[in-house]
N, C-alpha and C positions, 0 to 999 in steps of 0.2 A: 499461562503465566508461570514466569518462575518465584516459586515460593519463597526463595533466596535474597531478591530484589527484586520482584514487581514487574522484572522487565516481559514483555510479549514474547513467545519460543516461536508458537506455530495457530496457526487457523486452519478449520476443516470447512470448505466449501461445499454445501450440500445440494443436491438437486430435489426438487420438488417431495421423488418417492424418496428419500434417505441416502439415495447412493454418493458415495465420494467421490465428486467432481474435482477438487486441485486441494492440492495440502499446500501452506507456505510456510516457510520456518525462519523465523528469525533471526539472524546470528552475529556474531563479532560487532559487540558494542561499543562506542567509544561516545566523549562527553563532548557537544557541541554545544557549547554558551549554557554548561551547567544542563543540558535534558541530553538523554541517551538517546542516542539512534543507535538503529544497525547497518553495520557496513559491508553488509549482505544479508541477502533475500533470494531464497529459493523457492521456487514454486515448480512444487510436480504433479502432473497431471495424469490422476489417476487412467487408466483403459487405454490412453494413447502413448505411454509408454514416451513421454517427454517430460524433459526437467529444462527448467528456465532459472538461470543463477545470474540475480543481478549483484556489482559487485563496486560500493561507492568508496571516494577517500576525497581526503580534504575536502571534507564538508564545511560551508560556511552557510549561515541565513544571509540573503540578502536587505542589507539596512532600508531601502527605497526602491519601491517598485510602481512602475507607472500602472494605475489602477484601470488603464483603459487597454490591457493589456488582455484583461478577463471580460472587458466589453464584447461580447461573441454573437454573433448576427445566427440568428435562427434558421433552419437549414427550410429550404422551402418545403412544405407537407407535413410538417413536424408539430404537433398540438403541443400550447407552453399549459402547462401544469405551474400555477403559481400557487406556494410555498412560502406558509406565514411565518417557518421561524428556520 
């Protein structure tokens, strides 16, 4: 976090024994509907020597979204794990 304003920098993705699996870092913030986002995201991926830079603009929330949208059919062999909260 940055100690300046609260906003998210970077997360360290760990593997089981400690090792650094992907670092992401957060950057170039700007105000959507009064909350900060970043309008970029980097993720590098320690050992295999790749970096992934996502890079967003003109961000809007969408007002109304059809909720059957997240309606998602269960992939066959797949055990549901239900999830009280």
């Amino acid at each position: 976090m940055d100690g300046n304003n609260g906003r998210l920098k970077e997360i360290v993705i760990l593997a089981s024994d400690g090792e650094i699996l992907h670092t992401v870092y957060y950057d170039d913030y700007c105000k959507v509907e009064n909350i900060d986002l970043p309008q970029q995201i980097t993720i590098l991926s320690d050992g295999k020597n790749s970096t992934i830079v996502l890079r967003y603009s003109d961000m809007e929330f969408s007002k109304e979204v059809d909720e059957a949208l997240f309606d998602l059919p269960i992939p066959v062999g797949v055990r549901t794990i239900i999830m009280d909260r």
